[in-house]
PDB file of N, CA, C and O in Angstrom, chain B, residues numbered from 101:
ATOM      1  N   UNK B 101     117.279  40.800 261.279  1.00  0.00           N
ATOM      2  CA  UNK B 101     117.135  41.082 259.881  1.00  0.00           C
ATOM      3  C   UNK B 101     115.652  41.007 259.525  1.00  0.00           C
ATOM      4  O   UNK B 101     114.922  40.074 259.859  1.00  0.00           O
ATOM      5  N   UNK B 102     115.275  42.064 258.823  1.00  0.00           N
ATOM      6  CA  UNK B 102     113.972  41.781 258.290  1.00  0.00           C
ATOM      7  C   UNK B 102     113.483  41.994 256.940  1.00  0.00           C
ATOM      8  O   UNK B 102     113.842  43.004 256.335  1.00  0.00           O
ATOM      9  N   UNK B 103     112.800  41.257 256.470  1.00  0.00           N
ATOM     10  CA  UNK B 103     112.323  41.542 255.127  1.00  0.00           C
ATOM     11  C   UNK B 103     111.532  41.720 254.576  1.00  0.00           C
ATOM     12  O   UNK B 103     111.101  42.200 255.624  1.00  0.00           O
ATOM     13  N   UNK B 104     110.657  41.869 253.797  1.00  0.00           N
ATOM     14  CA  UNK B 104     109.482  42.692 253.116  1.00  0.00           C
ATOM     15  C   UNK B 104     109.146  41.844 252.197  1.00  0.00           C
ATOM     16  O   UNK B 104     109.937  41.461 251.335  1.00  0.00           O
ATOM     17  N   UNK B 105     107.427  41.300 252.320  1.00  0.00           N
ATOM     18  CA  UNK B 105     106.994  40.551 251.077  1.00  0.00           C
ATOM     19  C   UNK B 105     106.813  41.366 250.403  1.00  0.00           C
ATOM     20  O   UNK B 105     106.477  42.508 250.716  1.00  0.00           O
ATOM     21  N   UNK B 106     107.109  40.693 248.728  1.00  0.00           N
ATOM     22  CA  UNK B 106     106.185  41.540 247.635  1.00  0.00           C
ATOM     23  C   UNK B 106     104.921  41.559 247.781  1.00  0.00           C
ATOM     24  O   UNK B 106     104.323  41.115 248.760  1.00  0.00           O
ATOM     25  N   UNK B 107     104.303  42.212 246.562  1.00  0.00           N
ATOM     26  CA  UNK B 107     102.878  41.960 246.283  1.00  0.00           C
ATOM     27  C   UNK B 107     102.250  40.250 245.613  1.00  0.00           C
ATOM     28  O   UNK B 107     101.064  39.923 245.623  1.00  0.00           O
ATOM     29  N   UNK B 108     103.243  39.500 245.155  1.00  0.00           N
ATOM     30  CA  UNK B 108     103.190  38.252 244.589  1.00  0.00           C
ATOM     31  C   UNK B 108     103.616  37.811 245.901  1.00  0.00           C
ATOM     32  O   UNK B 108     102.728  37.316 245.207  1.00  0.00           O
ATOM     33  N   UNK B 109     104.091  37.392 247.258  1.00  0.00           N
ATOM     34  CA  UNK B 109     104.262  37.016 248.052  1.00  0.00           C
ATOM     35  C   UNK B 109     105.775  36.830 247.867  1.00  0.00           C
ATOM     36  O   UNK B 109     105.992  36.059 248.801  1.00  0.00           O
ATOM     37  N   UNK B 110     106.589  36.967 247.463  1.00  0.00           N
ATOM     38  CA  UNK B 110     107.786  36.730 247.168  1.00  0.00           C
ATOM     39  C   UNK B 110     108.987  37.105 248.552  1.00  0.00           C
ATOM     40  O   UNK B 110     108.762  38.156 249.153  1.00  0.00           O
ATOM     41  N   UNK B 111     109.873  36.491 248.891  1.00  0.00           N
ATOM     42  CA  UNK B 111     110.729  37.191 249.901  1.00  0.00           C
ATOM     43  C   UNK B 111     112.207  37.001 249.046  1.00  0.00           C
ATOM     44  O   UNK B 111     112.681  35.880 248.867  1.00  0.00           O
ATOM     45  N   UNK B 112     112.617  37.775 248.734  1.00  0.00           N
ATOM     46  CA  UNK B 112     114.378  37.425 248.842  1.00  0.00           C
ATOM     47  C   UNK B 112     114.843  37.361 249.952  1.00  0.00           C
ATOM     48  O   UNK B 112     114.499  38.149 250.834  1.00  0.00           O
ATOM     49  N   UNK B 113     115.915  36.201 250.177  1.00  0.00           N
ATOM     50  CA  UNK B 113     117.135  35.703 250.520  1.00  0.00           C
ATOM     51  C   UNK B 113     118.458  36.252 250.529  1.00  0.00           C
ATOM     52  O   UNK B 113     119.244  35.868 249.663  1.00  0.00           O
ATOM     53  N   UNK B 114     118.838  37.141 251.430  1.00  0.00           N
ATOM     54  CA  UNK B 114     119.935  37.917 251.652  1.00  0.00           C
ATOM     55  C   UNK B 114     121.042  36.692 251.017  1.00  0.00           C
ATOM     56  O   UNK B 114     121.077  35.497 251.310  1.00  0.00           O
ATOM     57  N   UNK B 115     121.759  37.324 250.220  1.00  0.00           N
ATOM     58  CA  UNK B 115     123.063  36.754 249.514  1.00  0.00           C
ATOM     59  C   UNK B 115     123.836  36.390 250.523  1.00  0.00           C
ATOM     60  O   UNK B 115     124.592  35.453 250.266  1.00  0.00           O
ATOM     61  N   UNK B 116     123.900  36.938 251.844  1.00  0.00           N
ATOM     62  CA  UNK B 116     125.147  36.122 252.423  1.00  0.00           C
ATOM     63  C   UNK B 116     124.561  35.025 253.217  1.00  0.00           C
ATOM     64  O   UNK B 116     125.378  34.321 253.810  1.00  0.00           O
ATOM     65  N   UNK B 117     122.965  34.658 253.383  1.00  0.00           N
ATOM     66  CA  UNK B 117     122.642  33.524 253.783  1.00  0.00           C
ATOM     67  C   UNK B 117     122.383  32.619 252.595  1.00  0.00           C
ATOM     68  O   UNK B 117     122.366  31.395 252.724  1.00  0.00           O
ATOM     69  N   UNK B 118     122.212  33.136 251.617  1.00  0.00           N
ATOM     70  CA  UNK B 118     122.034  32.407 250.288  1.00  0.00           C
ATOM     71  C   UNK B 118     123.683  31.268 250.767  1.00  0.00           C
ATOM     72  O   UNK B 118     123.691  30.149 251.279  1.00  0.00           O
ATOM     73  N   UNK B 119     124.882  32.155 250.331  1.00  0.00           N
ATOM     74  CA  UNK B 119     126.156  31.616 250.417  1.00  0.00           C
ATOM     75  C   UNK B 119     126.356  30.216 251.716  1.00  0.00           C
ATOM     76  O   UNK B 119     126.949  29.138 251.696  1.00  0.00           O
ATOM     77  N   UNK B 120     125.462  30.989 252.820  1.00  0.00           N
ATOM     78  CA  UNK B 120     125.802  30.056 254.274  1.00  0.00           C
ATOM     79  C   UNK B 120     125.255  28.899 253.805  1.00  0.00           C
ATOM     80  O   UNK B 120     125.939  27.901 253.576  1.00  0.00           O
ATOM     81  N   UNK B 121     123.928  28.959 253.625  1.00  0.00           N
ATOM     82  CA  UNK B 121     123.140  27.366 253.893  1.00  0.00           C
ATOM     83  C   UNK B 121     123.373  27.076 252.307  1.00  0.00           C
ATOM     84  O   UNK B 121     122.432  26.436 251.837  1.00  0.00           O
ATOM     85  N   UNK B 122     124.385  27.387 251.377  1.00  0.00           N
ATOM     86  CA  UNK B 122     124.480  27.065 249.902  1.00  0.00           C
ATOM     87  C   UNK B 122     122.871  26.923 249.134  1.00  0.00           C
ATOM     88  O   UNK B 122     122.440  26.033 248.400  1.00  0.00           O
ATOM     89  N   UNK B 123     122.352  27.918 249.533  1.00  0.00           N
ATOM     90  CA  UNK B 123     120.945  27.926 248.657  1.00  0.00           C
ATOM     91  C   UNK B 123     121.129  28.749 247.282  1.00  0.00           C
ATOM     92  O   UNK B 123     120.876  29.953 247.231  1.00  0.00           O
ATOM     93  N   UNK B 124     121.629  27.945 246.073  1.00  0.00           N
ATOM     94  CA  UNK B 124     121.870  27.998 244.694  1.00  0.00           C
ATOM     95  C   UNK B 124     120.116  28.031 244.503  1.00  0.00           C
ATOM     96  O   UNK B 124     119.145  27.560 245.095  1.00  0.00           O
ATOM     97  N   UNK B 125     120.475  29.225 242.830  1.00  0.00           N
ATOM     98  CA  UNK B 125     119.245  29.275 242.119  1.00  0.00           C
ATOM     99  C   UNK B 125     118.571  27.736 241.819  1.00  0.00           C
ATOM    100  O   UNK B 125     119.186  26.992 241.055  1.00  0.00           O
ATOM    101  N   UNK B 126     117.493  27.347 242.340  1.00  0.00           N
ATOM    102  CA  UNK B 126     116.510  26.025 241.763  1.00  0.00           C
ATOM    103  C   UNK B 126     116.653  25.291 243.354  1.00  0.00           C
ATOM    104  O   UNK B 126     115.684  24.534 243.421  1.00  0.00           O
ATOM    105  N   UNK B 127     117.195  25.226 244.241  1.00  0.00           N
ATOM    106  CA  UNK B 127     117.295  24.748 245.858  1.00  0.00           C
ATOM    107  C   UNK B 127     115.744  24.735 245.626  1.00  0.00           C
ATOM    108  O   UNK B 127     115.056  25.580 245.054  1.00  0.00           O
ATOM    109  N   UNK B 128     115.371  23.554 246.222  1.00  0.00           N
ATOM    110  CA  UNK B 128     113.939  23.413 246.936  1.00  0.00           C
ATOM    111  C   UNK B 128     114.083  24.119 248.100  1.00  0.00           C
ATOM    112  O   UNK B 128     115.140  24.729 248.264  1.00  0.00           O
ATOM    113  N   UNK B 129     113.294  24.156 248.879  1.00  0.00           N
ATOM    114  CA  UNK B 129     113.038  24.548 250.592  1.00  0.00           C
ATOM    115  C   UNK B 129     111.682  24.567 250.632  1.00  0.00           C
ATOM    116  O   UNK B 129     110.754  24.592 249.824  1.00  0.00           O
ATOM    117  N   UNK B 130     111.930  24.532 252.532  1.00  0.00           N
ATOM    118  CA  UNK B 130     110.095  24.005 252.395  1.00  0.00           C
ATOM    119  C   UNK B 130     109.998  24.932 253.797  1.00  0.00           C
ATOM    120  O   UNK B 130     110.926  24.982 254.604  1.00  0.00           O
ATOM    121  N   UNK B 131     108.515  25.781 253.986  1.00  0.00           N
ATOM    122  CA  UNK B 131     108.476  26.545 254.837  1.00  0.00           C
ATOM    123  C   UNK B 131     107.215  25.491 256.031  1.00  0.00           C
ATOM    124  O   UNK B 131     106.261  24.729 255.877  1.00  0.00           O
ATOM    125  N   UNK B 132     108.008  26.091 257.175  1.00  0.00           N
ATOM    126  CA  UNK B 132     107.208  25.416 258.089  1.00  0.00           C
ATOM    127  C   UNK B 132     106.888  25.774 258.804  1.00  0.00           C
ATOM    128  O   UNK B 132     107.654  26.620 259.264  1.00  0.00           O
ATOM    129  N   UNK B 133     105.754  25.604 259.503  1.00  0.00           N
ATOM    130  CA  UNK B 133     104.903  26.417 260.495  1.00  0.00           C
ATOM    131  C   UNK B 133     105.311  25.969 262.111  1.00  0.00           C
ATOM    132  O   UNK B 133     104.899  24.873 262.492  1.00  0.00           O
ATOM    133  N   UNK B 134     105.970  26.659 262.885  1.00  0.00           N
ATOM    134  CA  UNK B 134     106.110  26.248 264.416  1.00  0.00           C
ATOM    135  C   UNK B 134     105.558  26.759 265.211  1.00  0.00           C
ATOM    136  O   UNK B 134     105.976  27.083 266.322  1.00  0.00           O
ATOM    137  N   UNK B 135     104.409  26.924 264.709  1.00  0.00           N
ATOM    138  CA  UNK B 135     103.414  27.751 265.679  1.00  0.00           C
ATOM    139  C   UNK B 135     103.489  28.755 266.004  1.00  0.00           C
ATOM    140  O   UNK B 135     103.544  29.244 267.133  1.00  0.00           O
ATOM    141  N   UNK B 136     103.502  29.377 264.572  1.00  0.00           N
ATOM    142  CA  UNK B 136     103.357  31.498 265.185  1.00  0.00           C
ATOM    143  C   UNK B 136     104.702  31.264 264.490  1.00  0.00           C
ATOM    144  O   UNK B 136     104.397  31.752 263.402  1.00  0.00           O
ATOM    145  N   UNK B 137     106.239  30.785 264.306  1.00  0.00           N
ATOM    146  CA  UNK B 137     107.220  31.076 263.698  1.00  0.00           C
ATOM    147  C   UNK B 137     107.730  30.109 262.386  1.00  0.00           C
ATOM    148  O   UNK B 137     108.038  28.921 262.478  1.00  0.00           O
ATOM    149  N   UNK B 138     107.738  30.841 261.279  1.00  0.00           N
ATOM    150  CA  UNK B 138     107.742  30.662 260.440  1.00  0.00           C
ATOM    151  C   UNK B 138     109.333  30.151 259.646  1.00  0.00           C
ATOM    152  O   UNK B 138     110.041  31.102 259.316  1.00  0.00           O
ATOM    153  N   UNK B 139     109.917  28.670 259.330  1.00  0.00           N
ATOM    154  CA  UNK B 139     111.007  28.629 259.335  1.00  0.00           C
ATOM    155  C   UNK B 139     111.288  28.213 257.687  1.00  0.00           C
ATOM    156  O   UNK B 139     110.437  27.393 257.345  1.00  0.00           O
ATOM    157  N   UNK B 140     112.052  28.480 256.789  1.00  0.00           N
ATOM    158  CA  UNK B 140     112.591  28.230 255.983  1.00  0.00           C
ATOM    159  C   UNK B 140     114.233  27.193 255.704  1.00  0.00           C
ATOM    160  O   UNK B 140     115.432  27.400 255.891  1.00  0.00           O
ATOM    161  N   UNK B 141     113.275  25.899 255.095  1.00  0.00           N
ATOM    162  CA  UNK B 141     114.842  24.471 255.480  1.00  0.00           C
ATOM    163  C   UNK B 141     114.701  23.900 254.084  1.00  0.00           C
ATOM    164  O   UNK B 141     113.751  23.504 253.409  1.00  0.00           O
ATOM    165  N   UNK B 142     116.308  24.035 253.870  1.00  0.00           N
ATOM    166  CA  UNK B 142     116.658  23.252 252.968  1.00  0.00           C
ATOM    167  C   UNK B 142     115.718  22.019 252.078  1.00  0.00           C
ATOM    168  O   UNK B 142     116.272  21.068 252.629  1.00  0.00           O
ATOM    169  N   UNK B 143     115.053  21.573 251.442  1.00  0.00           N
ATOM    170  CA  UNK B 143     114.345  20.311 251.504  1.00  0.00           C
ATOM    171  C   UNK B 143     115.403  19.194 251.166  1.00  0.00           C
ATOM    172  O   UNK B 143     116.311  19.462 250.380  1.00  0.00           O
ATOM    173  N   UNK B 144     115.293  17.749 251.833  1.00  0.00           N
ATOM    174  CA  UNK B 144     116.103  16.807 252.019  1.00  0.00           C
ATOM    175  C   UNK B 144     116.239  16.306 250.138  1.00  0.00           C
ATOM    176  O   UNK B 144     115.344  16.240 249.295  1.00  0.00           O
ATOM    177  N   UNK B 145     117.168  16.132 250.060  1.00  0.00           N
ATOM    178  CA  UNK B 145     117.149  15.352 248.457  1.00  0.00           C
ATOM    179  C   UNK B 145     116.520  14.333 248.712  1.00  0.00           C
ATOM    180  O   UNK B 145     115.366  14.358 248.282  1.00  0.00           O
ATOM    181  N   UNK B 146     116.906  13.158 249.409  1.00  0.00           N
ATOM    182  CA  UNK B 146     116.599  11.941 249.671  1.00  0.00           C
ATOM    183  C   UNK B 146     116.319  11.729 251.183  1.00  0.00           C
ATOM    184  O   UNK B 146     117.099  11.109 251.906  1.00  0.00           O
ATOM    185  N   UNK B 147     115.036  12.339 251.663  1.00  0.00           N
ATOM    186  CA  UNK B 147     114.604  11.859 252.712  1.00  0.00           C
ATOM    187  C   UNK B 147     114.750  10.633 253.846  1.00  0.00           C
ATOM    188  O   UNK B 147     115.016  10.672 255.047  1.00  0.00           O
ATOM    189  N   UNK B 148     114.451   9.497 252.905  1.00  0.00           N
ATOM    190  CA  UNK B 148     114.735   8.374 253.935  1.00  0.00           C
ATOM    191  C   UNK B 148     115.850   7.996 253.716  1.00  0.00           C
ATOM    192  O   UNK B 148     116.269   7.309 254.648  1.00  0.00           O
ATOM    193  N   UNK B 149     116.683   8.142 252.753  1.00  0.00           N
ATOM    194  CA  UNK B 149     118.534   7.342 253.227  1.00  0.00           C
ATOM    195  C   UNK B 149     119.084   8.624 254.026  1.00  0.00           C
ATOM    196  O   UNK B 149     120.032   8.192 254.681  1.00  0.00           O
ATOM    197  N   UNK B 150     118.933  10.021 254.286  1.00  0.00           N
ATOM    198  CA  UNK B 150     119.485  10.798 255.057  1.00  0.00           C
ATOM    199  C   UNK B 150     118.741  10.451 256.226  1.00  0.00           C
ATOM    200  O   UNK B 150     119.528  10.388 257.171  1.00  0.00           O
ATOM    201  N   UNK B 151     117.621  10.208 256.562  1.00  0.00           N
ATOM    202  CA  UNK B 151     116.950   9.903 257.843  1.00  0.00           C
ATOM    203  C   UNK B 151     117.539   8.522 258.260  1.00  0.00           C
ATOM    204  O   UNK B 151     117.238   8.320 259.437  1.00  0.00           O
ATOM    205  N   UNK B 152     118.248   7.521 257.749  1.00  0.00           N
ATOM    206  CA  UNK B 152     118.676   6.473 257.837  1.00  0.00           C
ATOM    207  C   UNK B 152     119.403   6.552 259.223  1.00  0.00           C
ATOM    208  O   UNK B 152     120.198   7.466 259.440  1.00  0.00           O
ATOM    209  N   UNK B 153     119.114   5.544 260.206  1.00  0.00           N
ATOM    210  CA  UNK B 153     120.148   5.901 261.916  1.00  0.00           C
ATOM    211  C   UNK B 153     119.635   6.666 262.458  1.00  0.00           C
ATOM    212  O   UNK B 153     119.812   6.678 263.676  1.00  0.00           O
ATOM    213  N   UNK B 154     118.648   7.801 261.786  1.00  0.00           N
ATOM    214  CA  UNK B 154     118.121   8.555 263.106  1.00  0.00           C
ATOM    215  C   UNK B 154     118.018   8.503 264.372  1.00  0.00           C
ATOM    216  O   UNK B 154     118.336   9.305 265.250  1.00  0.00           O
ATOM    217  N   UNK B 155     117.440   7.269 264.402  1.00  0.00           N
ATOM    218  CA  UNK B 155     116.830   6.791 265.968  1.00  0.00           C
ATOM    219  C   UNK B 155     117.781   5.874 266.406  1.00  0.00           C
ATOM    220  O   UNK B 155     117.521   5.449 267.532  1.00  0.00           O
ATOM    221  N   UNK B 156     119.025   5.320 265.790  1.00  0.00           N
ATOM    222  CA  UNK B 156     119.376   4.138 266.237  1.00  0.00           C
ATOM    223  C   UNK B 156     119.785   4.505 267.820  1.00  0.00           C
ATOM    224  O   UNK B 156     119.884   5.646 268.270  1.00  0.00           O
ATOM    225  N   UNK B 157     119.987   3.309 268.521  1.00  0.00           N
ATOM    226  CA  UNK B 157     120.690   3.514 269.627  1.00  0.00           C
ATOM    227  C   UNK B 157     119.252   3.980 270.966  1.00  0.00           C
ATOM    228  O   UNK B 157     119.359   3.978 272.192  1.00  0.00           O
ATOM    229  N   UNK B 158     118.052   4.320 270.128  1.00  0.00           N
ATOM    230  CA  UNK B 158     116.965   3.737 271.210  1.00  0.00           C
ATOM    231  C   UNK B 158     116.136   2.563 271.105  1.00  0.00           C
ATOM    232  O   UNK B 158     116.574   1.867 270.188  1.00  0.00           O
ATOM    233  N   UNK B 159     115.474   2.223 271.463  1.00  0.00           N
ATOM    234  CA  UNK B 159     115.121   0.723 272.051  1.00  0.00           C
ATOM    235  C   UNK B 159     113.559   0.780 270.971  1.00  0.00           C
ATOM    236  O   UNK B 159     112.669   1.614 270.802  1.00  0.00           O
ATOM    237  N   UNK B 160     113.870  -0.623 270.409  1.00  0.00           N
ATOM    238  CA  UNK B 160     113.083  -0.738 269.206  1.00  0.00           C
ATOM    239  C   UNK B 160     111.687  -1.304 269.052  1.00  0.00           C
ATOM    240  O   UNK B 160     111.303  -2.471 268.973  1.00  0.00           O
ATOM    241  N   UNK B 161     110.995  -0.084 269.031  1.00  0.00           N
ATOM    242  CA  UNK B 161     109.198  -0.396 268.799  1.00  0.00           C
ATOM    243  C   UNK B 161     108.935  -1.806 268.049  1.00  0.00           C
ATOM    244  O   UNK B 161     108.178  -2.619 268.579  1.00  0.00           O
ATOM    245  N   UNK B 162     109.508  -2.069 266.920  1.00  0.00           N
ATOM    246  CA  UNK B 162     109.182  -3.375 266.768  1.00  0.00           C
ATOM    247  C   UNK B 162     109.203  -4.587 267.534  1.00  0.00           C
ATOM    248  O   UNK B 162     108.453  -5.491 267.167  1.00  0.00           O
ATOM    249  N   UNK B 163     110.412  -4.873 269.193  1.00  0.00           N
ATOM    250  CA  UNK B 163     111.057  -5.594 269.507  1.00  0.00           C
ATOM    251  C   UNK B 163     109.630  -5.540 271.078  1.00  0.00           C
ATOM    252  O   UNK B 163     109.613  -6.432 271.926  1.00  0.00           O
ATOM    253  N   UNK B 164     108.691  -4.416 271.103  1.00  0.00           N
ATOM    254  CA  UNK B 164     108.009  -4.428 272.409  1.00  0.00           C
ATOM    255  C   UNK B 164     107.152  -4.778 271.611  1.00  0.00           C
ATOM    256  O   UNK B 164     106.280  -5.469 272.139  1.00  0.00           O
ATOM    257  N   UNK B 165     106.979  -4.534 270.199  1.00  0.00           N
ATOM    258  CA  UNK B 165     105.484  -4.793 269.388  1.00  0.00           C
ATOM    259  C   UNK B 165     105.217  -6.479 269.731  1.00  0.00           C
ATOM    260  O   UNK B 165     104.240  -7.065 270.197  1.00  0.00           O
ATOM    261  N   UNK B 166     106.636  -6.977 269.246  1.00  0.00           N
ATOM    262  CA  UNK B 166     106.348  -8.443 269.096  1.00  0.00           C
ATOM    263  C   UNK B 166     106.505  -9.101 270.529  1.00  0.00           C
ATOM    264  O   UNK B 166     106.264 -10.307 270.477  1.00  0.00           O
ATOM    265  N   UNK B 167     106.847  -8.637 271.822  1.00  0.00           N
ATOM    266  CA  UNK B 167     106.753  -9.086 273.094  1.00  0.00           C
ATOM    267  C   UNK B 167     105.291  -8.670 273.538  1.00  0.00           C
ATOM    268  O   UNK B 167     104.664  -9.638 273.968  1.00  0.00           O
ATOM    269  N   UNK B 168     104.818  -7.871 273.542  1.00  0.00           N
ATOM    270  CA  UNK B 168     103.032  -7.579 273.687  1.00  0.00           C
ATOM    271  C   UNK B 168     102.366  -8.743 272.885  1.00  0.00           C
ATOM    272  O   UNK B 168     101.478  -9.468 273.333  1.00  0.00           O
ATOM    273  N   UNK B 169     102.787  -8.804 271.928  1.00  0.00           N
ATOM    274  CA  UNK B 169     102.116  -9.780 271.232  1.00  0.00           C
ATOM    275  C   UNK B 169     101.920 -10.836 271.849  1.00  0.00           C
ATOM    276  O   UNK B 169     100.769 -11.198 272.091  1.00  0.00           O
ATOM    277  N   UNK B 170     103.162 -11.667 272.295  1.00  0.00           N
ATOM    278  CA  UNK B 170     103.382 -13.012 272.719  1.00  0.00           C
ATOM    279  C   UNK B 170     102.695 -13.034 274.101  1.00  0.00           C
ATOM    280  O   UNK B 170     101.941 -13.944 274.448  1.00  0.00           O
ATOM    281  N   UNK B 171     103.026 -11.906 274.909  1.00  0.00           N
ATOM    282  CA  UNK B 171     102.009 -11.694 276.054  1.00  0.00           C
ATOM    283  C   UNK B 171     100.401 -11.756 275.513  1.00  0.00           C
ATOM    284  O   UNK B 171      99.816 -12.774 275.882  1.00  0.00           O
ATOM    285  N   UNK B 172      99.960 -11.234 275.057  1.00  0.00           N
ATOM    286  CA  UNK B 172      98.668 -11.185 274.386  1.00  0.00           C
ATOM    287  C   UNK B 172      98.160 -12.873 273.944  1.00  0.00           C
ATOM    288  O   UNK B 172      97.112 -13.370 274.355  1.00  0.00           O
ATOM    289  N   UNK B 173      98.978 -13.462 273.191  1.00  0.00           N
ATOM    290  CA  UNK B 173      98.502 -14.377 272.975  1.00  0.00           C
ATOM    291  C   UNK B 173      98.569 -15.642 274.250  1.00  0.00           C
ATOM    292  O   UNK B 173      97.785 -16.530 274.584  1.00  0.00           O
ATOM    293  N   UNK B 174      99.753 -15.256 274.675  1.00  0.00           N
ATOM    294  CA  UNK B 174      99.875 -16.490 276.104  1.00  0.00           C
ATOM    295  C   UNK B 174      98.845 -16.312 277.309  1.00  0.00           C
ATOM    296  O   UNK B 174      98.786 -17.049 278.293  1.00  0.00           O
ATOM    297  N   UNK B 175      98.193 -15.406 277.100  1.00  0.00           N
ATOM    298  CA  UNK B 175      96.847 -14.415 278.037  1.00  0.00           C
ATOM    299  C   UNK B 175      95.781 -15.573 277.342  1.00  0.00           C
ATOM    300  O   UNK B 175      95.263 -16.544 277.893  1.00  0.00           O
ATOM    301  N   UNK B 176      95.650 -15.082 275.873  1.00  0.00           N
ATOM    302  CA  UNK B 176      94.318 -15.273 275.204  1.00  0.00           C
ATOM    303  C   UNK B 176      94.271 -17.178 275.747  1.00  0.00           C
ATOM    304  O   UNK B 176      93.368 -17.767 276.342  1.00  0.00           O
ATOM    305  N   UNK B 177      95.654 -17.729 275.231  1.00  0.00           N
ATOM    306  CA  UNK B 177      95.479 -19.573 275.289  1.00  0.00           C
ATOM    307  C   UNK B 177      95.545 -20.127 276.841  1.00  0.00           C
ATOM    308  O   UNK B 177      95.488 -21.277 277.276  1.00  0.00           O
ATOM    309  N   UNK B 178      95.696 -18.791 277.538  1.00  0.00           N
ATOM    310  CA  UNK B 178      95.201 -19.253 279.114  1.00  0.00           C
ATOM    311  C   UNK B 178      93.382 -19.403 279.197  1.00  0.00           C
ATOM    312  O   UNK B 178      92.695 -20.421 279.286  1.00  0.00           O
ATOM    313  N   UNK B 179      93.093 -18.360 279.146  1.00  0.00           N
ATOM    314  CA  UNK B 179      91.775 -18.317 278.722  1.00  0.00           C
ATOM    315  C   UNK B 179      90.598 -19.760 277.505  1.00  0.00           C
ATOM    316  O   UNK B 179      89.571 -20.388 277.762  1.00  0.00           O
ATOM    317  N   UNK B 180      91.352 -19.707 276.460  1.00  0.00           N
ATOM    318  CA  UNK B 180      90.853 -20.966 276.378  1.00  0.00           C
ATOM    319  C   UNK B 180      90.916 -22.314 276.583  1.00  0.00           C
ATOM    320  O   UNK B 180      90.160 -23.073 275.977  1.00  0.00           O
ATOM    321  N   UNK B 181      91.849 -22.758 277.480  1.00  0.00           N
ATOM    322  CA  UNK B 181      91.875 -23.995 278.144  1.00  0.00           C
ATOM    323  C   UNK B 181      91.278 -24.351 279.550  1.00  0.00           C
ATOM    324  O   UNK B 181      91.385 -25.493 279.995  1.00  0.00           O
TER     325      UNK B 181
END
């Protein structure tokens, strides 16, 4: 499918993808650049409670943050004694 900017930059939205991804008149969307392809997405209402669990179930940056640490410091109080 292809479409044609206006002179104001404008693109319409074929009505039967309007219907698919329910993009009603006033829908935000946000265009994004993937390097050379150009994608048009929904924008999130509420970003971080839909991002909520994303990651769960991999192994938690905070939990190596605070073991480096303790290494770090049990290093440093070798050193000064």
């Amino acid at each position: 499918m292809s479409l044609i900017i206006s002179n104001k930059g404008w693109v319409v939205i074929p009505a039967e993808l309007r219907k698919k991804y329910n993009l009603l008149p006033g829908t935000e969307v946000v265009i994004v650049d993937y390097g050379g392809v150009l994608a048009i997405i929904p924008a999130l209402k509420n970003p971080i409670k839909q991002g909520r669990g994303l990651l769960k179930g991999l192994p938690s940056l905070t939990q190596d943050l605070l073991k480096e640490r303790a290494h770090e410091r049990s290093r440093e109080e070798g050193r000064i004694k």
